[in-house]
C-alpha positions, 0 to 999 in steps of 0.5 A, a space after each residue: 894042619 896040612 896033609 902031609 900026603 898033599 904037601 909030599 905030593 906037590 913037593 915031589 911033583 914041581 921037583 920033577 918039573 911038573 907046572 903049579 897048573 897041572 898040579 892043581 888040576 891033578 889035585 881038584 880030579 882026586 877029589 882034594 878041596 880047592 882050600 886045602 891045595 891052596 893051603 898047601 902050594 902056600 906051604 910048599 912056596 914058604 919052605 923055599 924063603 923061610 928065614 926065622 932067626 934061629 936066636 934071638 938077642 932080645 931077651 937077655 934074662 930069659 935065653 938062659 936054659 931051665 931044662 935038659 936037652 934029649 938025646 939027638 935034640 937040638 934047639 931050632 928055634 927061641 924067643 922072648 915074647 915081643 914087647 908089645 905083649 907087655 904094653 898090652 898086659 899094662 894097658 889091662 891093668 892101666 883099666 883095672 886101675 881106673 876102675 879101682 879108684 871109686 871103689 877105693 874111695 866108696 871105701 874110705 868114705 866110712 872112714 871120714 864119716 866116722 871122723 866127722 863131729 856131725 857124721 856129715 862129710 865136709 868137702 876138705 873131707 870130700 877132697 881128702 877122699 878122691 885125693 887118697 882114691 887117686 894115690 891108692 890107684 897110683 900105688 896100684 899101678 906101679 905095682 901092676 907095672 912090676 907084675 906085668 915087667 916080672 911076668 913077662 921078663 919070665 915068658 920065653 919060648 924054645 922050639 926043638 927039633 923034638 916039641 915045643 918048650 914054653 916057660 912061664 912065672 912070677 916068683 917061681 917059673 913053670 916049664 911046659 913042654 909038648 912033644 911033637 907027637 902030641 900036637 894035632 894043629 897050630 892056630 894063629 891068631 891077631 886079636 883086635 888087641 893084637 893088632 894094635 899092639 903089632 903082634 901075633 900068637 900060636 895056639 898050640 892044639 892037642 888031644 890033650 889039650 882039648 879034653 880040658 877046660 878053659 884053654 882058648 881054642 881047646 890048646 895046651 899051650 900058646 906063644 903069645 906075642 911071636 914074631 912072624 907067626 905065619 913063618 913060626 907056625 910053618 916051621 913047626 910044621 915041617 918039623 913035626 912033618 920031618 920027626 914023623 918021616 924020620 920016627 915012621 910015625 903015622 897019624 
């Protein structure tokens, strides 16, 4: 994450007409990492253009409301997942299903065996085999499709002015909300799945979420499949910057 003493520094400085040039050259003195000012001239020059939309109309069954706001919160920010998460939650089951056709018919094959006069398999009976291997798997892929369509038409996400909210489900749904005080950084990532599918995800990282296994990069929670995620992640930011100033919370 940004330091918001870094960030306040070079705000406050072009604000008084001071160069990007000098700035830095102040900066590398004090003994601040070139990465860290680059990081945060990159910030600083995203907060003059930033232009994610405040609602999106891509998810109507979705954008209903499934918690209460707190007092002096305000929703900034919702989306539903863009659509290539689902493809790419298909595709994986589209593999799982090719997988599952010889195991269906190693299955079935006892089955013919036993129906068989001689207990040797004909090659009808061959044919009957990889025929109901084949039909079994489409079955399971049209299944597979209305699980990944029900999973992903239940995934939405909504930023506050107060933390991040994120709704997920099957039958029933789950709503998971992390408070802006509990986030220690953001992390963006563009998988070689991700890529192909065109999309990015926030990895959304706090001591909590660290001291638990199994979450991917030690986060408590992730918006999977964003649009812009670099903008997102920056908005975040100044939001959590903004709640800290104004709450005089120091971290």
């Amino acid at each position: 994450m940004v330091s918001d003493e870094l960030l306040n520094y070079i705000e406050d400085s072009i604000a008084r007409g001071h160069s990007k040039r000098s700035i830095r050259k102040h900066l590398v003195g004090a003994g601040w990492p070139k990465n860290q000012i680059d990081a945060a001239f990159e910030f600083s020059s995203k907060g003059a253009d930033i232009t994610v939309p405040k609602f999106s109309d891509s998810a109507k069954s979705g954008s209903q409301r499934f918690f209460g706001l707190q007092e002096g919160e305000k929703i900034v920010f919702e989306t539903k997942p863009l659509k290539g998460l689902f493809w790419s939650m298909f595709l994986s089951s589209l593999v799982a299903v090719v997988f599952a056709i010889p195991i269906i018919i190693f299955l079935l094959l006892p089955v013919f065996i036993t129906s068989s006069s001689n207990g040797m398999l004909t090659s009808s009976q061959i044919n009957s085999a990889f025929a109901a291997g084949v039909m079994g798997a489409i079955l399971l892929l049209f299944l597979s499709f209305f699980i990944v369509k029900r999973m992903y038409n239940m995934r939405y996400y909504w930023i506050t002015n107060k933390r991040i909210i994120i709704k997920t489900g099957f039958l029933g749904y789950t709503i998971k909300s992390i408070p802006f005080e509990r986030i220690s950084d953001v992390q963006i990532t563009r998988t070689f799945t991700e890529r192909i599918f065109g999309f990015g995800s926030l990895y959304i990282q706090s001591l909590a979420g660290q001291f638990t296994q199994g979450r991917r990069f030690g986060s408590e929670g992730n918006l999977t499949a964003v649009p812009e995620p670099e903008r997102i992640q920056y908005m975040i930011f100044r939001l959590i910057k903004e709640k800290r100033t104004k709450e005089h919370i120091t971290m």
